[in-house]
Residue frames as a rotation matrix with the C-alpha (Angstrom) as fourth column:
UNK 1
0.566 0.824 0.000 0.00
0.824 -0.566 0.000 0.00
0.000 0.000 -1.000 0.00
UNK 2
0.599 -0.359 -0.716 2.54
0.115 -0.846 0.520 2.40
-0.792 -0.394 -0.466 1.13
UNK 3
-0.599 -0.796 -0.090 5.06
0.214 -0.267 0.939 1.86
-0.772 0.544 0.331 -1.99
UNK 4
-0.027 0.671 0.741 1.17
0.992 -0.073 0.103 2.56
0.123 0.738 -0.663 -4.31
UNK 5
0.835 0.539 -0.112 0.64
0.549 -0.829 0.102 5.58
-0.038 -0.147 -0.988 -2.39
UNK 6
0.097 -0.765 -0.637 4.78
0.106 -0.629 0.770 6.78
-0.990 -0.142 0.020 -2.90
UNK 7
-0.551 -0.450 0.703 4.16
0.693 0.223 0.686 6.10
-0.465 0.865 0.189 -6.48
UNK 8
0.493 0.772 0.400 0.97
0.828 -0.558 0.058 8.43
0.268 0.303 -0.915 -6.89
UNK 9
0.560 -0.354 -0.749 3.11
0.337 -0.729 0.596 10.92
-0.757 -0.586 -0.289 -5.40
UNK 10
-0.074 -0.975 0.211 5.89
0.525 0.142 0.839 10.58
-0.848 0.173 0.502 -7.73
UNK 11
-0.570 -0.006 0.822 4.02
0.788 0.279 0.548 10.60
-0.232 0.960 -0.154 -10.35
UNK 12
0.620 0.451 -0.643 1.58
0.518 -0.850 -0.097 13.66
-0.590 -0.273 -0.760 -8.97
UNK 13
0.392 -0.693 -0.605 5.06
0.025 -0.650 0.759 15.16
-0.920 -0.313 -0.238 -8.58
UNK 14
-0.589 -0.722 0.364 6.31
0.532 -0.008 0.847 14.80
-0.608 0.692 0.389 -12.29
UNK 15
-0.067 0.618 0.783 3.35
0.948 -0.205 0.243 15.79
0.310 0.759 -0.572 -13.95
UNK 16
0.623 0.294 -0.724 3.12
0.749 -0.491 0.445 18.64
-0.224 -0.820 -0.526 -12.01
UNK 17
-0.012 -0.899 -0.438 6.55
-0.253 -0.421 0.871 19.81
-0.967 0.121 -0.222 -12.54
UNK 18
-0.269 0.036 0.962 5.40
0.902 0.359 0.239 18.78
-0.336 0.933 -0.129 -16.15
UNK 19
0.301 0.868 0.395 2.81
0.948 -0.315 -0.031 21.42
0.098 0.384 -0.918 -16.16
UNK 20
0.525 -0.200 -0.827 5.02
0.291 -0.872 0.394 24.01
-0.800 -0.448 -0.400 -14.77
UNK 21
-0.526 -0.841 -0.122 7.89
0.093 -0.200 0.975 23.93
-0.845 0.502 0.184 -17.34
UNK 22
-0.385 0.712 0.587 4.61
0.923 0.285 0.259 23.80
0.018 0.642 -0.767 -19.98
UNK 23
0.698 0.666 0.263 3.41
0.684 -0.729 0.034 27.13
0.215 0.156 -0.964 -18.76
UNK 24
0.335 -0.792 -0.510 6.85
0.162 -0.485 0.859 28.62
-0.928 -0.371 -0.034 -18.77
UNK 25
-0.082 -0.292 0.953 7.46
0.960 0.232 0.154 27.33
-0.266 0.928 0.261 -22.38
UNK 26
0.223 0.397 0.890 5.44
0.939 -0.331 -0.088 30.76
0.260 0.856 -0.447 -23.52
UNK 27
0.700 0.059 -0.712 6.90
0.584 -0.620 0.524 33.02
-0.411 -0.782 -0.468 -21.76
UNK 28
0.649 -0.647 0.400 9.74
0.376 -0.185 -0.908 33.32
0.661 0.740 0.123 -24.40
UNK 29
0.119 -0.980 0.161 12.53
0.701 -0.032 -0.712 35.84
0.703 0.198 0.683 -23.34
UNK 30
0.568 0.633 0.527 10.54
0.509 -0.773 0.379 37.67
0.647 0.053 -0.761 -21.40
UNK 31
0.912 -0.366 0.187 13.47
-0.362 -0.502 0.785 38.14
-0.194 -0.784 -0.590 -18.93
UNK 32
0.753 -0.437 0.492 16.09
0.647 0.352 -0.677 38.10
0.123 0.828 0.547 -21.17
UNK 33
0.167 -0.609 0.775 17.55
-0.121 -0.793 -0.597 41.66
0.979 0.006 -0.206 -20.47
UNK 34
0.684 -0.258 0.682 17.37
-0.696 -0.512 0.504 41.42
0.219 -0.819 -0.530 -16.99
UNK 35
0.530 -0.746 0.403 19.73
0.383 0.635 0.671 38.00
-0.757 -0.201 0.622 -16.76
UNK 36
0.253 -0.688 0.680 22.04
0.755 -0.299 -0.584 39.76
0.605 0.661 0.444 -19.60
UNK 37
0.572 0.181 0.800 22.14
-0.314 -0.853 0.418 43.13
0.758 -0.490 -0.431 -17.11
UNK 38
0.927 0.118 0.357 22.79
-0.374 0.367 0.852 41.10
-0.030 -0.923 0.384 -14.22
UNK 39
0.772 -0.627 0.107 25.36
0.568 0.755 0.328 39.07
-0.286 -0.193 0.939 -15.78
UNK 40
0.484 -0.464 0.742 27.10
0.354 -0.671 -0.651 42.34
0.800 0.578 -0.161 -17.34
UNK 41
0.478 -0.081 0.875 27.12
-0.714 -0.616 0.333 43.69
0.512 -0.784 -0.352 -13.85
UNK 42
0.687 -0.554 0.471 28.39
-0.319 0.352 0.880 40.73
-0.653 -0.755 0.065 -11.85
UNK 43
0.614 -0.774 0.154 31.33
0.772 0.549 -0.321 39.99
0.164 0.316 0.935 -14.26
UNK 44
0.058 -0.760 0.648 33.07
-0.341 -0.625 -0.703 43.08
0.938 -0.180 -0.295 -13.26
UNK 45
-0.085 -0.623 -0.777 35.60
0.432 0.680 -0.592 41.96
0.898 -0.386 0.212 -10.40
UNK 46
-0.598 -0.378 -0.707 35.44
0.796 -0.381 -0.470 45.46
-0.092 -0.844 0.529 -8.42
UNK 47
0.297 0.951 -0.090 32.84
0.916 -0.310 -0.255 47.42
-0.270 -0.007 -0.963 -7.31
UNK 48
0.020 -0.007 1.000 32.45
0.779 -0.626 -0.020 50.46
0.626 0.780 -0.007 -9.17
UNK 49
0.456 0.270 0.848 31.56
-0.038 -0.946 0.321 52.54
0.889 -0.179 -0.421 -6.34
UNK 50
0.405 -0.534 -0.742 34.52
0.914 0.259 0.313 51.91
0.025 -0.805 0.593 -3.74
UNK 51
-0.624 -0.717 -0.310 34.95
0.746 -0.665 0.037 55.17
-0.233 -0.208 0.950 -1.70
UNK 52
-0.744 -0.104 0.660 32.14
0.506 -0.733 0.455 56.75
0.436 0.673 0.598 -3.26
UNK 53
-0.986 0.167 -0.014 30.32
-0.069 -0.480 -0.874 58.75
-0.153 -0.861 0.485 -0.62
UNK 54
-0.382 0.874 -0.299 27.05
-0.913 -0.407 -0.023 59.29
-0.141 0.264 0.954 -2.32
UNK 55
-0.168 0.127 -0.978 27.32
-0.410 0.893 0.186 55.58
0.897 0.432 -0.098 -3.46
UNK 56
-0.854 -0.490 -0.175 27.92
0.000 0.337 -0.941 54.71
0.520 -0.804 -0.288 0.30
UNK 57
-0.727 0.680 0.095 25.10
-0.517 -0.450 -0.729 56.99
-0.453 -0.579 0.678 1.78
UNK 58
0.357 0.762 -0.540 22.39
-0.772 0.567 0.289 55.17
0.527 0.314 0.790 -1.27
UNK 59
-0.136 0.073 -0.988 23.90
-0.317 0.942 0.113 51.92
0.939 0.328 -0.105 0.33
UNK 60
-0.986 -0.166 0.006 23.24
0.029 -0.204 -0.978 52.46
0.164 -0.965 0.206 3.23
UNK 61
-0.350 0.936 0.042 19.55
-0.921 -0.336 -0.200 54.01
-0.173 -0.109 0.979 2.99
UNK 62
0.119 0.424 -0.898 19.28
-0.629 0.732 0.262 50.31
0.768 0.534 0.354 0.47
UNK 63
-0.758 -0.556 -0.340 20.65
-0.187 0.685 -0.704 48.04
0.625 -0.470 -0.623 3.43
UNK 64
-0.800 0.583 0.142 18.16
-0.383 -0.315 -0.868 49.80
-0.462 -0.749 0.475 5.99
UNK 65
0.106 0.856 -0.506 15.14
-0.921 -0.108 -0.375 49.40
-0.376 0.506 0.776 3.29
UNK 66
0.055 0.017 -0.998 15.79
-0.438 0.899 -0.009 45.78
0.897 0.438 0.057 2.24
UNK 67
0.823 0.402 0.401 16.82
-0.514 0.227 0.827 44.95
0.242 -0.887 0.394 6.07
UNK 68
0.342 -0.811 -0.474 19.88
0.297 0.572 -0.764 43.15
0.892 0.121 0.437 5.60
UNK 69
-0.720 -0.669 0.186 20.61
-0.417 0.202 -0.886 44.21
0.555 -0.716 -0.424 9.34
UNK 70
0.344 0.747 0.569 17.85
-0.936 0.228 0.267 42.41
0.070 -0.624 0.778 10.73
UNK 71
0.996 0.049 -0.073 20.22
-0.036 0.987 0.159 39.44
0.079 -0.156 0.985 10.13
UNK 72
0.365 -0.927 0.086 23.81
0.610 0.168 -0.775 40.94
0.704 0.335 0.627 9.60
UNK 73
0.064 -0.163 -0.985 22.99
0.965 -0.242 0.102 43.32
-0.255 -0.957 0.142 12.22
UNK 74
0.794 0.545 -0.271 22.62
0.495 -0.837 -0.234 47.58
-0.354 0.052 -0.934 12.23
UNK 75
0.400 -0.767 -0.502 26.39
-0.764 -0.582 0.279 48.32
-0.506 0.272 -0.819 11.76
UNK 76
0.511 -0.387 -0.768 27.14
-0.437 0.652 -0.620 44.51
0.741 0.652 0.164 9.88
UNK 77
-0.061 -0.609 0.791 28.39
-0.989 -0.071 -0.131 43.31
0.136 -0.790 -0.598 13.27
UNK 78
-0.790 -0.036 -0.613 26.41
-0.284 0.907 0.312 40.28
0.544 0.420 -0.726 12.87
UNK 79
-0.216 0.759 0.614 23.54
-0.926 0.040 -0.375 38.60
-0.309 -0.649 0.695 14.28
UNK 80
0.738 0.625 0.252 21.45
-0.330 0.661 -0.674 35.55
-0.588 0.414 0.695 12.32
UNK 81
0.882 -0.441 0.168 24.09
0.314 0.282 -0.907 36.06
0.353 0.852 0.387 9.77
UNK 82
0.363 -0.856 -0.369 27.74
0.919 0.395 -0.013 36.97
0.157 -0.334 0.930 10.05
UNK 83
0.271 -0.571 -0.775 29.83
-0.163 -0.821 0.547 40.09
-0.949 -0.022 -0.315 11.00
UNK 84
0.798 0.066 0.599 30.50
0.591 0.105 -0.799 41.68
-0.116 0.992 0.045 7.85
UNK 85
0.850 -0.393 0.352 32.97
-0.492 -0.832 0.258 44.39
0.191 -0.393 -0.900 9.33
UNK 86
0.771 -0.455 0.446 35.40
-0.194 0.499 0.845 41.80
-0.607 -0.738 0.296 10.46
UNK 87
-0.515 -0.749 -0.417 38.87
-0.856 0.478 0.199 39.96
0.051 0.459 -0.887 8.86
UNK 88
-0.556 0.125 0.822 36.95
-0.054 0.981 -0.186 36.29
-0.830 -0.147 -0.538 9.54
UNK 89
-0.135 0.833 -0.537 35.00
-0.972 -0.217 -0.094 35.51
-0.195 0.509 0.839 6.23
UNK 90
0.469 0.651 0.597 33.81
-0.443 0.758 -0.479 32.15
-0.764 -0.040 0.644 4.98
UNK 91
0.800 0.041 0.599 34.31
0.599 -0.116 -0.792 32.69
0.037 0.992 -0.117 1.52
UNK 92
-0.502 -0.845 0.182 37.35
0.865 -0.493 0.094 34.97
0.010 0.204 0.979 -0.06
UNK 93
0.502 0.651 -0.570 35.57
0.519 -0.753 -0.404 38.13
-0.692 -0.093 -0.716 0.46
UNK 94
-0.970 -0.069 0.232 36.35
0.221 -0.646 0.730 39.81
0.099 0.760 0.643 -3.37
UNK 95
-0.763 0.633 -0.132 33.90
-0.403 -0.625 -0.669 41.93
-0.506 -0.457 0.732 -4.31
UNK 96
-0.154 0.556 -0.817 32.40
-0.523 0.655 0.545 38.95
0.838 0.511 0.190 -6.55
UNK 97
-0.648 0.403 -0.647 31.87
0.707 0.635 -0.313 36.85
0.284 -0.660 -0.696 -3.87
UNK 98
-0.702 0.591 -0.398 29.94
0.057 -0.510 -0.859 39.60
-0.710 -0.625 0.324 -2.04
UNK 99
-0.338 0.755 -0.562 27.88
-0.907 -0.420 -0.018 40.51
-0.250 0.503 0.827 -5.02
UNK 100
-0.613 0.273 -0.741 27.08
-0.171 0.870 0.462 36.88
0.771 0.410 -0.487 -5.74
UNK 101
-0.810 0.148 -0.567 26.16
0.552 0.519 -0.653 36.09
0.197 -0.842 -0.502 -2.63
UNK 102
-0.515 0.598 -0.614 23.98
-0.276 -0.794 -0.542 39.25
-0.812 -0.109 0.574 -2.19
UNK 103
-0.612 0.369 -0.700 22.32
-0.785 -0.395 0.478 38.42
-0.100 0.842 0.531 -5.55
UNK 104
-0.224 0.146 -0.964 22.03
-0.291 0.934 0.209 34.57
0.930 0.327 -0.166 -5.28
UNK 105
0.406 0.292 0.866 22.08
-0.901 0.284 0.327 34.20
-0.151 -0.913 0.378 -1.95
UNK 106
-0.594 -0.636 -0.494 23.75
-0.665 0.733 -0.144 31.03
0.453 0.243 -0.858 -0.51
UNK 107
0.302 0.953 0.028 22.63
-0.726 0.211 0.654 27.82
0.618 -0.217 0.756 -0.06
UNK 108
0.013 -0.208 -0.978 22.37
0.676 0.723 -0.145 26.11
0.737 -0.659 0.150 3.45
UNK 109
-0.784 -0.458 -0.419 21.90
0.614 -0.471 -0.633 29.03
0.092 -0.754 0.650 4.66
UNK 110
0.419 0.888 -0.189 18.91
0.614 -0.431 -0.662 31.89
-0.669 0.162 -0.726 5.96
UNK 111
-0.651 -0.533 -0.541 20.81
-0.113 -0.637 0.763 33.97
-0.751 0.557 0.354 2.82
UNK 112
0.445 0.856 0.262 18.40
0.324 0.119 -0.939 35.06
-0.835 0.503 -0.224 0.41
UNK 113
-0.602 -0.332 0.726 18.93
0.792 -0.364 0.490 36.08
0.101 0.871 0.482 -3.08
UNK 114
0.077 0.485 -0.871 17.98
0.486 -0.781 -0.392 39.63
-0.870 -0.394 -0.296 -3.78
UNK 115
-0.982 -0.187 0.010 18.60
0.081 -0.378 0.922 40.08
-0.169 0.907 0.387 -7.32
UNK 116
-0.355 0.887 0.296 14.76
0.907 0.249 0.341 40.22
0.229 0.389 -0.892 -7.69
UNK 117
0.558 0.621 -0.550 14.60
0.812 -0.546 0.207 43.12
-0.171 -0.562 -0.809 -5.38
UNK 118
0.316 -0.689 -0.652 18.14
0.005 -0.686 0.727 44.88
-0.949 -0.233 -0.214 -5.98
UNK 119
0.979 -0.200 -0.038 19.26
-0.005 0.164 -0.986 45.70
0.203 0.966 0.159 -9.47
UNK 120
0.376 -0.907 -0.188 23.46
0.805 0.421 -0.419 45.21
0.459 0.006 0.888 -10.25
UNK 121
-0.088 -0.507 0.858 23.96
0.109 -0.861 -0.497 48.67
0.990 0.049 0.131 -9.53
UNK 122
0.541 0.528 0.655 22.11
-0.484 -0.442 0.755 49.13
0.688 -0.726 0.017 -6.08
UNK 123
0.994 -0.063 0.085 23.86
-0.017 0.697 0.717 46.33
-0.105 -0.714 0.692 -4.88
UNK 124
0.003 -0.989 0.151 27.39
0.634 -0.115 -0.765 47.23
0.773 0.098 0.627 -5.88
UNK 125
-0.273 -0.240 0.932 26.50
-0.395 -0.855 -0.336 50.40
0.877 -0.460 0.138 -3.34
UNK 126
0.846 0.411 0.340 25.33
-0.453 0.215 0.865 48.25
0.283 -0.886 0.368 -0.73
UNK 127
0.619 -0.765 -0.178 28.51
0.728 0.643 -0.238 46.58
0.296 0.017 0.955 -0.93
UNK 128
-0.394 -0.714 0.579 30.69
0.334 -0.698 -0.633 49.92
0.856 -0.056 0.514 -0.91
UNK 129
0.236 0.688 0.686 28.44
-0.478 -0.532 0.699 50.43
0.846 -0.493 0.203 2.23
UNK 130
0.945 0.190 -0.266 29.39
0.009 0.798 0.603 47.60
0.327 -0.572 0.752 3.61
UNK 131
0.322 -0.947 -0.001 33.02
0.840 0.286 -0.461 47.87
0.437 0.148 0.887 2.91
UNK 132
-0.082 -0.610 0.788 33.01
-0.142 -0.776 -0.615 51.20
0.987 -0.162 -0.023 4.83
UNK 133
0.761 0.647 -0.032 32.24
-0.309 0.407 0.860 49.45
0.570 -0.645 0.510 7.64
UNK 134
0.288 -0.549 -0.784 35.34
0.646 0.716 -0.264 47.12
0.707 -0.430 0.561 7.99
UNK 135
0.763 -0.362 0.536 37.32
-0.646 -0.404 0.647 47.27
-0.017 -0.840 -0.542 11.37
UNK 136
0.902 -0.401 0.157 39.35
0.427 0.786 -0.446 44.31
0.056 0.470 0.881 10.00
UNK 137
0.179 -0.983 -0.028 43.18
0.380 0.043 0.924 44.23
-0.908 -0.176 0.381 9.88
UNK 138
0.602 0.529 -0.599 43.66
-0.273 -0.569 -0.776 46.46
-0.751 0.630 -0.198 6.82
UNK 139
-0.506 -0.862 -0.026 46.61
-0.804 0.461 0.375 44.23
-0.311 0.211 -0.927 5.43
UNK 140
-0.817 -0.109 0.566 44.16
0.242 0.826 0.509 41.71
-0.523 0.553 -0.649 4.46
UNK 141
0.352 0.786 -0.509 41.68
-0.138 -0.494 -0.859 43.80
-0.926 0.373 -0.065 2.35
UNK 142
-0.452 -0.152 0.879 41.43
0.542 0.736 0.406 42.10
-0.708 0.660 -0.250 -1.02
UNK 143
0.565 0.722 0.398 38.80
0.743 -0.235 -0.627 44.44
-0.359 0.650 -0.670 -2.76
């Protein structure tokens, strides 16, 4: 009974996932520019707006208004998610890694992707926001 009732599932579960990729079919290109944009923007290596005040102050205002310290904390100190301010990182902390991560979000983790919410640009200044932050050992700044 129990290996009938794991097949109806399965099979629920393909058709399903049949019908989705069916009502995607027509959708054509329809987000075409934004994953060309996106990728234009995250193949550069280094954020455009290191240092730039005005860039800083929008990433900031964006950090506050998306929330990113409700898990990284109000100054990036950490909280849910990690100190961003710090020398300890996970990952090489280039400024690709940050903007990936910030776009994609990682997985295994509460890291969301935000490329839905942040275009390439907004998030290069949340980055340069971030990076005025560090308190880190300035000998191992990479960006």
């Amino acid at each position: 009974m129990i290996g009938k009732i794991a097949c109806c599932l399965l099979f629920i579960a393909l058709v399903s996932s049949g019908f989705a990729l069916v009502a995607h079919a027509g959708a054509g290109d329809i987000d075409k520019d934004d994953r060309a944009q996106a990728a234009a923007v995250v193949a550069m290596d280094r954020n455009p707006y290191t240092g730039d005040a005005a860039a800083i102050t929008e990433g900031r205002s964006l950090w506050r208004k998306t929330g990113c310290y409700s898990c990284h904390g109000g100054v990036a100190e950490g909280g849910v998610g990690p100190s961003l301010i710090d020398d300890e990182w996970v990952y090489k902390p280039t400024d690709k890694t940050l903007f990936k991560a910030i776009a994609k979000g990682r997985k295994g983790t509460v890291m969301v992707a935000w490329a839905k919410d942040l275009d390439g640009d907004q998030i290069w200044k949340v980055i340069a926001f971030i990076r005025s932050l560090y308190q880190g050992d300035p000998n191992k700044i990479i960006w």
